[in-house]
ROVEXTOR-784507 format. One record per residue (C-alpha): residue in one letter; x negated, y, z negated; residue number from 0. Coordinates in pm, 1 decimal, padded with zeros to 6 digits. Layout:
PT  r         X         Y         Z    k
PT  A         X         Y         Z  NUM
...
This chain:
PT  r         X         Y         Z    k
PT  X  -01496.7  -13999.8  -03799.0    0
PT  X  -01313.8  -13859.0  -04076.6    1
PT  X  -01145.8  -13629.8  -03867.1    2
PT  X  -01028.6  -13898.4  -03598.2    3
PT  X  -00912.3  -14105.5  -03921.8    4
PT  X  -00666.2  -13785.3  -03973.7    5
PT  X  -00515.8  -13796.7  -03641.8    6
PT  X  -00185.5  -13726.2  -03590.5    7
PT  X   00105.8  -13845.4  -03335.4    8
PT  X   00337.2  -13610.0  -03178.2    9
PT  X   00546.4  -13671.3  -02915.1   10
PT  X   00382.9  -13478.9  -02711.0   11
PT  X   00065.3  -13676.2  -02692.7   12
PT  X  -00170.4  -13501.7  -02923.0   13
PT  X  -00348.4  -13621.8  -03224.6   14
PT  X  -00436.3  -13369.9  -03468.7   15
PT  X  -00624.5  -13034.2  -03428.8   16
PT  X  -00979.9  -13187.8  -03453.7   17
PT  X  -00903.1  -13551.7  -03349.3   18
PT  X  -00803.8  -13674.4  -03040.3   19
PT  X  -00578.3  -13612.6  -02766.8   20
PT  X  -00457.3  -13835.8  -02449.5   21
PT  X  -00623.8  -13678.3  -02107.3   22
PT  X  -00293.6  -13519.4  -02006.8   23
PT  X  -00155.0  -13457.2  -01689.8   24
PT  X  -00221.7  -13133.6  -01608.7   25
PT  X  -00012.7  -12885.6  -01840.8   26
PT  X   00288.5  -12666.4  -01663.4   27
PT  X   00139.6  -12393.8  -01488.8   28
PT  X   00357.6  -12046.3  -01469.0   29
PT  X   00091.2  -11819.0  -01464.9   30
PT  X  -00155.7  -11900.2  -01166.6   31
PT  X  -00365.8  -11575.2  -01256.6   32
PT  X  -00425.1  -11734.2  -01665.3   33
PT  X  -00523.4  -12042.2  -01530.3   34
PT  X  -00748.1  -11941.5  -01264.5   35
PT  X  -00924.9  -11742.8  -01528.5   36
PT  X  -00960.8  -12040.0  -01790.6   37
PT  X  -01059.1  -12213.6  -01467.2   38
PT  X  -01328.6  -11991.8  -01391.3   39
PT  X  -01452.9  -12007.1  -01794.2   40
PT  X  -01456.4  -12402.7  -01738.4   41
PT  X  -01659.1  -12362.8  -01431.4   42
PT  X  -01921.5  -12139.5  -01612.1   43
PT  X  -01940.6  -12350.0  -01882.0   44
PT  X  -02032.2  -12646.4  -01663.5   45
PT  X  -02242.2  -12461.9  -01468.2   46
PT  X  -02430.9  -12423.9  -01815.4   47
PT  X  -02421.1  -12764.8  -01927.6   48
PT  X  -02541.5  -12873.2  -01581.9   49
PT  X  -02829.6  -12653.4  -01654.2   50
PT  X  -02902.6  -12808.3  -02003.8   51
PT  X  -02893.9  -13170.6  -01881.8   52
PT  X  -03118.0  -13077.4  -01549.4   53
PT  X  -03358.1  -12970.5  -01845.4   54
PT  X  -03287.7  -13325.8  -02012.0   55
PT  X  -03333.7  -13502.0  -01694.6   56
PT  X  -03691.2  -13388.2  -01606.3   57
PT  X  -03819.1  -13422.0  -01986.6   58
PT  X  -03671.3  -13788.6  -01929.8   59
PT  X  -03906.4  -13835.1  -01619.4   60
PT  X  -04217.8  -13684.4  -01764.9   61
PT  X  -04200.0  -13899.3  -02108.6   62
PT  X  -04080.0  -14237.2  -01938.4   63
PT  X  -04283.0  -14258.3  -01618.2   64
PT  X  -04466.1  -14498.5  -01761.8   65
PT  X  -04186.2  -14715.3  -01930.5   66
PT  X  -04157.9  -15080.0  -01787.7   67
PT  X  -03719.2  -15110.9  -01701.2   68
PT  X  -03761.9  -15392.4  -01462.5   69
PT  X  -03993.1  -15638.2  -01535.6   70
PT  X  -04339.7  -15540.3  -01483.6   71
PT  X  -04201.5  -15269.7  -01270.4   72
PT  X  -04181.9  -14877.3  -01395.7   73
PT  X  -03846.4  -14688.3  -01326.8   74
PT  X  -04031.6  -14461.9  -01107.8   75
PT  X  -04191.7  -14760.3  -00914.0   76
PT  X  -03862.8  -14948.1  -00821.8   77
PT  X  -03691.3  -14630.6  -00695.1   78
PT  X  -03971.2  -14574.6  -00473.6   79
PT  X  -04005.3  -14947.6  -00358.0   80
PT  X  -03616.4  -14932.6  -00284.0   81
PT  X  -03633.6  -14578.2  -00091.4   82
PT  X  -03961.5  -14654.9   00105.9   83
PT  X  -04025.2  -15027.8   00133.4   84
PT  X  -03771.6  -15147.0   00420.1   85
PT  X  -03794.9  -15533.0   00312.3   86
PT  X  -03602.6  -15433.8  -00080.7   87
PT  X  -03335.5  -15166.5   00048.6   88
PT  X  -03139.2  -15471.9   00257.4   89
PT  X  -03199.4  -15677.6  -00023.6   90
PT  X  -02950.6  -15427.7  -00226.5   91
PT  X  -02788.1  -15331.7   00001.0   92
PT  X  -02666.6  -15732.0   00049.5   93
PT  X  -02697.1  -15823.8  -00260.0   94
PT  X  -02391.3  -16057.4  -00446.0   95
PT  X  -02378.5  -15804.7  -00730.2   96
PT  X  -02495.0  -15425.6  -00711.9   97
PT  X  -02504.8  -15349.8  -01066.5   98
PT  X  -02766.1  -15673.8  -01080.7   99
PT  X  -02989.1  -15445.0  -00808.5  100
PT  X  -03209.3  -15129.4  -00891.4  101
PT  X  -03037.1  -14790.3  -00917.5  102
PT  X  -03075.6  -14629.3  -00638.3  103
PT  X  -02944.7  -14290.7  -00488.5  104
PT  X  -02653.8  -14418.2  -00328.3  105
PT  X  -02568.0  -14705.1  -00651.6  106
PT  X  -02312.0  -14490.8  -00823.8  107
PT  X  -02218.6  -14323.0  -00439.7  108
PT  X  -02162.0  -14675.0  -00312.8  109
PT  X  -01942.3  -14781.4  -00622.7  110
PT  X  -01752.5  -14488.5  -00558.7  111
PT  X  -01667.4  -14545.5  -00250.0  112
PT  X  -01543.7  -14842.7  -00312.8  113
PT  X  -01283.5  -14789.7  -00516.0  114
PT  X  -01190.1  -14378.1  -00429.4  115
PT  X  -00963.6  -14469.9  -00117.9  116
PT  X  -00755.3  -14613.8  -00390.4  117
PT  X  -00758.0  -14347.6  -00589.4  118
PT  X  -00436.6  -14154.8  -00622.4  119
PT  X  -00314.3  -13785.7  -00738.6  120
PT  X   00007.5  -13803.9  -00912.6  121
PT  X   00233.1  -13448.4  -00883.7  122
PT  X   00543.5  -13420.2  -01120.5  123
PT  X   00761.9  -13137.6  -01012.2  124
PT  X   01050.6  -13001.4  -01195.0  125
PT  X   01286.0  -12782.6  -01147.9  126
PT  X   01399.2  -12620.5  -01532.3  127
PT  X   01711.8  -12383.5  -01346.0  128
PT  X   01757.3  -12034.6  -01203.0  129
PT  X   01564.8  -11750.4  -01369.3  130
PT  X   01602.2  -11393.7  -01240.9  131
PT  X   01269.9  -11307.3  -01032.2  132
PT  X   01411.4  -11002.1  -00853.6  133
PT  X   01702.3  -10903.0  -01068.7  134
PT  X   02020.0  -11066.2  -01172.6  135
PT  X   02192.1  -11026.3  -00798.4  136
PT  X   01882.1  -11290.1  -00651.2  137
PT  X   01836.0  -11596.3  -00914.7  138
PT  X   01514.0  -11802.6  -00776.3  139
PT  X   01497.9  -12172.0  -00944.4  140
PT  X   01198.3  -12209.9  -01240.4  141
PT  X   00963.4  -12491.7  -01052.5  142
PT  X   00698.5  -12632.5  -01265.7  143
PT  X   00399.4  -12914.8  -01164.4  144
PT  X   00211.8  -13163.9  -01354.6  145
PT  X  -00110.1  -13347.3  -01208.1  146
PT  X  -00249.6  -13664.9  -01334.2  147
PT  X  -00438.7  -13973.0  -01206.6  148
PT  X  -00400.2  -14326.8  -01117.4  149
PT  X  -00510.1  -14623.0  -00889.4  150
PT  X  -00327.4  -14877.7  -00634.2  151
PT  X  -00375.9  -15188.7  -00797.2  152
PT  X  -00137.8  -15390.2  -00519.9  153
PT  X  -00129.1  -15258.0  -00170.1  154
PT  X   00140.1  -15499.0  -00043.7  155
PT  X   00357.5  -15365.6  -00305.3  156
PT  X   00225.5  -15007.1  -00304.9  157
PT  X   00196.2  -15043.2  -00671.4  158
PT  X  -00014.2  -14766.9  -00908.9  159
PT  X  -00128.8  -14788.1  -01216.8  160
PT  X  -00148.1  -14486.3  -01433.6  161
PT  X  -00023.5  -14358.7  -01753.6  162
PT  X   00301.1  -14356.7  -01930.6  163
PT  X   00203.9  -13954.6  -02025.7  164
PT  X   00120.8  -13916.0  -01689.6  165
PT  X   00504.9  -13946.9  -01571.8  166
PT  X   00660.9  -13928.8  -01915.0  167
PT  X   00850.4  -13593.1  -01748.0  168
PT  X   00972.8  -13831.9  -01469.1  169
PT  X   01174.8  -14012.4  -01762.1  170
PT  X   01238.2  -13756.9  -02038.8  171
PT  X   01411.0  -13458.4  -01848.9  172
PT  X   01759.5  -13450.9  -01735.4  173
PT  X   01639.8  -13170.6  -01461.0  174
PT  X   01561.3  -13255.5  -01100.4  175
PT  X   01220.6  -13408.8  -01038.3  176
PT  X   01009.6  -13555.1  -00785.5  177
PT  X   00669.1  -13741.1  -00789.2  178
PT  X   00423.7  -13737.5  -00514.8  179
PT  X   00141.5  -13998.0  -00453.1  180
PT  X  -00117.1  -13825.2  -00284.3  181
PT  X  -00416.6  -14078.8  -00177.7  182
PT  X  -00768.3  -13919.3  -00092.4  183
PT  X  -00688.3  -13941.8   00257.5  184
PT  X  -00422.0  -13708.9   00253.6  185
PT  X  -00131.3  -13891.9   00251.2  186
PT  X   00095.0  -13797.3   00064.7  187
PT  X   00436.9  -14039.9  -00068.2  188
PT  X   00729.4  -14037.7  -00314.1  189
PT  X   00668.0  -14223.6  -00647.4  190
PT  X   00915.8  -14390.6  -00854.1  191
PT  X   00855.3  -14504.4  -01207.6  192
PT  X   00884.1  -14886.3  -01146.5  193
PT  X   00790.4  -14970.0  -01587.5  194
PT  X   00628.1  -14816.4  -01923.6  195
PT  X   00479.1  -14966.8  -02154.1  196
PT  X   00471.8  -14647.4  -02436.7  197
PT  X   00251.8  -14828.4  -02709.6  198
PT  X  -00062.8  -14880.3  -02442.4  199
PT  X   00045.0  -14550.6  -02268.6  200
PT  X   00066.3  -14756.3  -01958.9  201
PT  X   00324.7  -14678.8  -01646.5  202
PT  X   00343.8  -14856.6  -01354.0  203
PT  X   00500.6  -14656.4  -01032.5  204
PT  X   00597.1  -14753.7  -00717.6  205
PT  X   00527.3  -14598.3  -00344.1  206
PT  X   00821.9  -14590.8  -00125.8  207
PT  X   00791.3  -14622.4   00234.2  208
PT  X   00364.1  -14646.8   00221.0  209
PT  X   00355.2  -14955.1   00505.5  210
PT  X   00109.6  -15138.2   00506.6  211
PT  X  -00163.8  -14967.9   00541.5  212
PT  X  -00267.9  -14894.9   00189.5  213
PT  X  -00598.4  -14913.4  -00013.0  214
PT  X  -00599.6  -15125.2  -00327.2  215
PT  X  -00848.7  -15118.8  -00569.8  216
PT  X  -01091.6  -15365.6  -00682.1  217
PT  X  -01057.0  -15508.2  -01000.9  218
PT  X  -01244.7  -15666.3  -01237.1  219
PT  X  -01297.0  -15746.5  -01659.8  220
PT  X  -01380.5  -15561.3  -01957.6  221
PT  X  -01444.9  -15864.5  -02135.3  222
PT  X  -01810.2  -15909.4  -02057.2  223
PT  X  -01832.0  -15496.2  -02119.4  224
PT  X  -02151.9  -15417.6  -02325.2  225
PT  X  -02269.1  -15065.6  -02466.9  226
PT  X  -02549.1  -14892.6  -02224.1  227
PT  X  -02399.6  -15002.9  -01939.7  228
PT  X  -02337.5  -14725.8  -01638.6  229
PT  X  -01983.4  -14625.2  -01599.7  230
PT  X  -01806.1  -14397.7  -01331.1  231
PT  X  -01446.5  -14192.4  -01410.3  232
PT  X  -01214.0  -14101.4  -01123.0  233
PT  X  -00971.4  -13897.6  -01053.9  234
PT  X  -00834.0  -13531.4  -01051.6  235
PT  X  -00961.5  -13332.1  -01349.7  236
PT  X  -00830.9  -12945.3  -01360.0  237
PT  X  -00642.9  -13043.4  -01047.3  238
PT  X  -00976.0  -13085.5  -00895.8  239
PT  X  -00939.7  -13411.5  -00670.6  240
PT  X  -01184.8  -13731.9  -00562.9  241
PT  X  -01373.3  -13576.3  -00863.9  242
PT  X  -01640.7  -13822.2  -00978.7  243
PT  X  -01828.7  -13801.6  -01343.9  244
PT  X  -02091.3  -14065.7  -01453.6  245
PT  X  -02167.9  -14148.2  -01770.7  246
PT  X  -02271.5  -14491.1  -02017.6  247
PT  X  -02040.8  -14672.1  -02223.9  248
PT  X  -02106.6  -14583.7  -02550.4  249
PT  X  -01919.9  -14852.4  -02738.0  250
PT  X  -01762.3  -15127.9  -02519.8  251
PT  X  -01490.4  -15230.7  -02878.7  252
PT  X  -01364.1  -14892.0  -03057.7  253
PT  X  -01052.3  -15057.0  -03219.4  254
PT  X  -00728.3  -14794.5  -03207.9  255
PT  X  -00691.2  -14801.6  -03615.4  256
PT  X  -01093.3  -14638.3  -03616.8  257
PT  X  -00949.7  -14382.2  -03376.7  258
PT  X  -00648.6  -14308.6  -03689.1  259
PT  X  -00412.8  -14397.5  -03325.5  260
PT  X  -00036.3  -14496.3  -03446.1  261
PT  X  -00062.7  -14831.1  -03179.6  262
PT  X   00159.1  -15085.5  -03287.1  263
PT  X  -00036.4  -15273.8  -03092.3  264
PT  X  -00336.1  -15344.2  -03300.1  265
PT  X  -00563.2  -15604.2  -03102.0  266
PT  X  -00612.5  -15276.9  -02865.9  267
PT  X  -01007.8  -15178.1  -02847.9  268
PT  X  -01091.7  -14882.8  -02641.4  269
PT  X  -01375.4  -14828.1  -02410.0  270
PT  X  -01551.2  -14545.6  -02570.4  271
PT  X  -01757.7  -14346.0  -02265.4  272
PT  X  -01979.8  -13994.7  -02243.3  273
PT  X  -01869.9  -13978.2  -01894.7  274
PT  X  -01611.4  -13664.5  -01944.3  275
PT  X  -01252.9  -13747.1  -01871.9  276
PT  X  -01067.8  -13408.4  -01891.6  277
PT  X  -00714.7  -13285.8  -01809.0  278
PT  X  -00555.5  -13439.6  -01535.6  279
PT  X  -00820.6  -13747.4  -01552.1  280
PT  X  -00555.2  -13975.5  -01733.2  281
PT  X  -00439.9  -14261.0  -01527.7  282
PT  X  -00794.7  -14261.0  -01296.4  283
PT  X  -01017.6  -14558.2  -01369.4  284
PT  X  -01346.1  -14613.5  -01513.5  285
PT  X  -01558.4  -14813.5  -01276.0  286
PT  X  -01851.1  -15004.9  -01313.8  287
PT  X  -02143.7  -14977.5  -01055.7  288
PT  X  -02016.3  -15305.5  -00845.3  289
PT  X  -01691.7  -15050.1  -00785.9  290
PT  X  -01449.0  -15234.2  -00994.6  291
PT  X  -01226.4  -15113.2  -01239.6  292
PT  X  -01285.7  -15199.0  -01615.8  293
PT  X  -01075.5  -14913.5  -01778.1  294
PT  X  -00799.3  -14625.4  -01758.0  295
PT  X  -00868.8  -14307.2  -01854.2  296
PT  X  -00688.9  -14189.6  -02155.0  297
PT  X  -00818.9  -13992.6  -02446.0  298
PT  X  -01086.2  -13712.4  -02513.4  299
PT  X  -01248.2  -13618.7  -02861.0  300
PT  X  -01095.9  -13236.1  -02912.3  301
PT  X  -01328.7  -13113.3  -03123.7  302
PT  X  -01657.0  -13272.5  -02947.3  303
PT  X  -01790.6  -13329.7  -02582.9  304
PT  X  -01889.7  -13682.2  -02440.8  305
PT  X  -01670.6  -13912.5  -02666.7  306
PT  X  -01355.3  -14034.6  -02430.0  307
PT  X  -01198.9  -14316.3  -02410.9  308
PT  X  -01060.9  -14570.0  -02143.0  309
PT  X  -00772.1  -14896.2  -02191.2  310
PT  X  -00965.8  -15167.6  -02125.0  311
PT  X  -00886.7  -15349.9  -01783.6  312
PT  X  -00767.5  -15713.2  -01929.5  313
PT  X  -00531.9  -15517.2  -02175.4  314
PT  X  -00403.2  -15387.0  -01869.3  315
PT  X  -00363.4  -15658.2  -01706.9  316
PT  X  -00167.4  -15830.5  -01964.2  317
PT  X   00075.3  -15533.3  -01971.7  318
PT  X   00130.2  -15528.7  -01617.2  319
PT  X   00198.7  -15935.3  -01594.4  320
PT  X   00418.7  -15857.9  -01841.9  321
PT  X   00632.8  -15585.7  -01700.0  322
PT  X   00677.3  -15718.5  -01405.0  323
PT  X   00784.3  -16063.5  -01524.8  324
PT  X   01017.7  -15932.7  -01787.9  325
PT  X   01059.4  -15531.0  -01720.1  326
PT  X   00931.4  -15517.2  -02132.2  327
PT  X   00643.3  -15608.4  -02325.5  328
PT  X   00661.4  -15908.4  -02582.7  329
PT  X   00535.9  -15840.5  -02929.6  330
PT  X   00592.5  -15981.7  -03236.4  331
PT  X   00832.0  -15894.7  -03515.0  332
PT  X   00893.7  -15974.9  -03853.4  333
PT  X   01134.0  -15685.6  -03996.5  334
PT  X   00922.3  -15571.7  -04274.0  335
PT  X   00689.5  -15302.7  -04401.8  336
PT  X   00328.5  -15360.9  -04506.7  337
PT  X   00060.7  -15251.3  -04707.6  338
PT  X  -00277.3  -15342.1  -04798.0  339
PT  X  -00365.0  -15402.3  -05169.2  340
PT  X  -00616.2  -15174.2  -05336.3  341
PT  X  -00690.2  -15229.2  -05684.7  342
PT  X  -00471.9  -14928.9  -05789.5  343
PT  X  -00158.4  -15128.5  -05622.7  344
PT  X  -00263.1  -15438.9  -05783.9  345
PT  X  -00261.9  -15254.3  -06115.4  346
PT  X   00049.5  -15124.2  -06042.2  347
PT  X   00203.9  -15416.7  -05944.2  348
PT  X   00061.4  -15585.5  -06291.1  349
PT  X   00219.2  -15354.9  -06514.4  350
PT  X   00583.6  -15391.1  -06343.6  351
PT  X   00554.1  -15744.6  -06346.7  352
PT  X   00497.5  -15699.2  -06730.6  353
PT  X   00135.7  -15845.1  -06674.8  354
PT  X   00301.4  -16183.7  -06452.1  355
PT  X   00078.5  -16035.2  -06169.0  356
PT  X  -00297.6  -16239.6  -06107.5  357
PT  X  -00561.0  -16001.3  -06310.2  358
PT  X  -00790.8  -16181.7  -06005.0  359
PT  X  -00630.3  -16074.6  -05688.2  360
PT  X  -00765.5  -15758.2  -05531.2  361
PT  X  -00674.9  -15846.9  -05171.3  362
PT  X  -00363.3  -15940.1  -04958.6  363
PT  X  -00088.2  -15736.0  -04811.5  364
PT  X   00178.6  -15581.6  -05015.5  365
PT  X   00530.0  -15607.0  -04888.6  366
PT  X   00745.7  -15306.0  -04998.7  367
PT  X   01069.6  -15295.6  -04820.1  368
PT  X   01175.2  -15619.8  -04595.1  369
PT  X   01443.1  -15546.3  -04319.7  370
PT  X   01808.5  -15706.4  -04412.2  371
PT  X   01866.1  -15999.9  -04167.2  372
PT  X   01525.7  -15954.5  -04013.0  373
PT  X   01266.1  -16266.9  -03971.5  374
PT  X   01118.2  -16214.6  -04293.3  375
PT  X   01447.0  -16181.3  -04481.9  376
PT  X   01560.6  -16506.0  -04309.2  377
PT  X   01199.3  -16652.4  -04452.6  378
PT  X   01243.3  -16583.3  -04801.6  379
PT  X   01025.0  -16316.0  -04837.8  380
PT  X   01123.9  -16046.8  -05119.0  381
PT  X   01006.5  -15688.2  -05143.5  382
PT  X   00698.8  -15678.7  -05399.0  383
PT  X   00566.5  -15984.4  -05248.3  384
PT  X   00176.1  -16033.9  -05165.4  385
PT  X   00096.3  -16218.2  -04869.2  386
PT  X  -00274.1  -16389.8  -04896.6  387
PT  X  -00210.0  -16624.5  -04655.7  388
PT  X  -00059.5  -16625.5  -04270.7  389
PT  X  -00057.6  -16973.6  -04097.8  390
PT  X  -00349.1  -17172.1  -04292.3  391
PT  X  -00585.8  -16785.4  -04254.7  392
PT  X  -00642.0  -16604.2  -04533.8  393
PT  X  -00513.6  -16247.2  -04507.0  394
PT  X  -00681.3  -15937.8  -04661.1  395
PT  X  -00580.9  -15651.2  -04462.2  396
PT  X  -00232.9  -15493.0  -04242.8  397
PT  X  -00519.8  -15562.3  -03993.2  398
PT  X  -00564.4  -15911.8  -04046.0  399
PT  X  -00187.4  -16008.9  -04068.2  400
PT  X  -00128.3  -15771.6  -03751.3  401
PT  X  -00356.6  -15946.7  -03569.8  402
PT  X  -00229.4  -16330.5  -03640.8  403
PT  X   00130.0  -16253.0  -03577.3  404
PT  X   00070.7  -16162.0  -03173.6  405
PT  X  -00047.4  -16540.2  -03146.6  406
PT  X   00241.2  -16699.0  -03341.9  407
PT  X   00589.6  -16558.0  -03116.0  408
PT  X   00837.2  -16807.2  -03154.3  409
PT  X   00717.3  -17044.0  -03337.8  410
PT  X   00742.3  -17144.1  -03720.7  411
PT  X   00452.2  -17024.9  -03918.2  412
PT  X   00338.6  -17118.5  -04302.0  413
PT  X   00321.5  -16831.2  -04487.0  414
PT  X   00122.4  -16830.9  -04902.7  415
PT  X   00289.8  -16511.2  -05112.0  416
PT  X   00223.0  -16443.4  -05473.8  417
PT  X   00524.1  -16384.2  -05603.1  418
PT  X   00447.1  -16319.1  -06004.4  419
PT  X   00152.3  -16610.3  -06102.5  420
PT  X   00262.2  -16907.8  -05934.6  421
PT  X   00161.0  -16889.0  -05522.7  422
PT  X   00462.0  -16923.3  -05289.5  423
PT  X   00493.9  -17117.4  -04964.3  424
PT  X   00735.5  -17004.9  -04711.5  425
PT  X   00797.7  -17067.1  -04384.0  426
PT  X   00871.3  -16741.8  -04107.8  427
PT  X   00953.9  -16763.5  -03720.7  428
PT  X   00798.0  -16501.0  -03566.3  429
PT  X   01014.0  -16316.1  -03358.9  430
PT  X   00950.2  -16102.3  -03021.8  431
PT  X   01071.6  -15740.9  -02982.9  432
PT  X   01118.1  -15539.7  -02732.7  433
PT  X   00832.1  -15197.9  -02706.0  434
PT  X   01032.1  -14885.2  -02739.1  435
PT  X   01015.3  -14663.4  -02429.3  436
């Protein structure tokens, strides 16, 4: 954990050398002979771990035969009464809710199926300019590809959702691209980026000339989301396409400041999953076993396997309402910098008030620097104030304060600051700003 609490942002999309990093489109391939030999080491080492966890698997039958899942049923029991008794398998097979139905053989195949034909690969080409592949007199132009994932979320509006590192390229090269939207039946269409939202690494992109005749994914809520429950990731790993991985979720709430992740928005809790999410996943979704989306594939632990992590569905939604109503995402601003008060600060801040400071307070948010003309200025608030209190809630933490002002846009809020002894009351309007792209 220590090591995800040092990650690191860079603009390309990676967070520290042992911490985490986004499942990235596919990297920019020049040397087809280099990859297919780090594709071939991938293979063997999955070949491997497939070997370890067929090992797992059977030592998971032998000790749990016995162990009652279902009622007074066995595990082994109900998945022979579904494959053999012919009055149960219509009953799941009709059933209002699969994942409410023993797991059968064809569960996670039947989920999948569901939502694949919505499944789409996303190609970035570029072309970088002329480089000299048979001598000065015969300049070829440099073409390089990225892959990624994503999902048709509206079919009358051939709309995908993927994300924003997915097409970043699309948006932050002056050189000639082109996006493809290849769907699992072969089809293959030109993409345009239609929004981004760059703080939830979201994109939205847009099919040109698809018809009507397109797929569109089933979605459905993360809210309910507990940990243990059966997940499946989609998408196009290692440019490997319709690839399907199955896994639990391993914690349905991992909140974005635990992962050390730079979001500025900060009521963002990840789906953390063992199902692997790899290169070229990002963008796919994470489906549950009735075949609906609860997630997008984003991030992958560097430095361990089975810990990756998928934007939860209802964030997603909310960004998507949003960038299609107003082309941005609304989030709140106050013009100021924060920081939470240890007891070192608090001694600091004692001994340059020349001991005017509480000796009591050991919590609230220190304000260091406040933005000329910004909301807070306007509000009265000084650098070297201490907010303990944000609209009647006490405040402890960056957290606590971050998480109030998303609920308080436009509006005027009360606002407590100890400003030397005496506690003062102030009054802020909570501003929106527009996400930087």
């Amino acid at each position: 954990m220590q090591s995800l609490r040092r990650a690191l942002w860079t603009a390309r999309g990676v967070w520290s050398r042992r911490g985490l990093q986004q499942s990235a489109p596919h990297p920019f391939r020049r040397v087809p002979g280099a990859y297919r030999r780090s594709w071939a080491r991938a293979a063997a080492l999955t070949a491997a771990a497939a070997a370890v966890s067929g090992v797992a698997a059977l030592s998971y039958w032998v000790d749990h035969a016995n162990t009652p899942l279902f009622e007074r049923y066995t595990w082994r029991a109900r998945m022979e009464e579904a494959a053999l008794s012919p009055d149960v398998a219509p009953e799941i097979h009709k059933g209002a809710r699969r994942a409410d139905a023993p797991l059968t053989r064809y569960t996670v195949a039947d989920a999948v199926a569901r939502v694949a034909p919505a499944v789409v690969n996303i190609t970035v080409t570029l072309t970088t300019g002329d480089r000299w592949a048979f001598g000065p007199f015969f300049p070829q132009p440099s073409v390089a590809q990225s892959t990624g994932s994503g999902f048709i979320f509206d079919d009358r509006e051939g709309l995908v959702l993927t994300n924003a590192h997915v097409v970043s390229e699309m948006r932050n090269t002056s050189q000639a691209a082109e996006m493809r939207v290849t769907l699992q039946d072969g089809r293959s269409f030109t993409g345009v980026v239609e929004s981004v939202d760059a703080l939830t690494d979201l994109a939205v992109v847009r099919i040109r000339d698809a018809g009507d005749s397109l797929p569109a994914a089933p979605l459905g809520t993360s809210a309910t989301l507990r940990a243990g429950e059966w997940v499946i990731a989609v998408g196009s790993p290692l440019m490997l396409a319709n690839t399907v991985t199955f896994g639990i979720v391993s914690a349905a709430h991992r909140e974005s400041f635990e992962l050390g992740l730079p979001m500025a928005a900060p009521k963002v809790a990840f789906i953390q999953t063992d199902a692997a999410i790899n290169i070229g996943n990002s963008g796919g979704p994470l489906v549950n076993l009735d075949g609906e989306v609860i997630g997008i594939n984003s991030l992958k632990a560097l430095s361990s396997d089975g810990i990756s992590f998928a934007l939860p569905i209802d964030v997603a939604k909310e960004v998507v309402a949003q960038l299609r109503q107003h082309g941005r995402v609304v989030r709140p601003f106050l013009g100021l910098k924060l920081i939470t008060l240890t007891p070192a600060l608090a001694e600091e801040l004692r001994r340059r008030s020349g001991g005017a400071f509480p000796p009591d307070v050991h919590q609230g948010v220190c304000v260091p620097q406040v933005l000329p003309g910004g909301p807070a200025d306007r509000g009265g608030l000084r650098a070297g104030d201490v907010i303990v209190e944000f609209d009647g809630r006490p405040v402890r933490t960056t957290r606590d304060l971050l998480d109030l002002l998303g609920d308080n846009i436009q509006r005027p809020v009360p606002v407590v600051v100890l400003r030397g002894q005496a506690p003062t009351r102030l009054t802020l309007q909570v501003t929106p700003e527009q996400a930087k792209v």
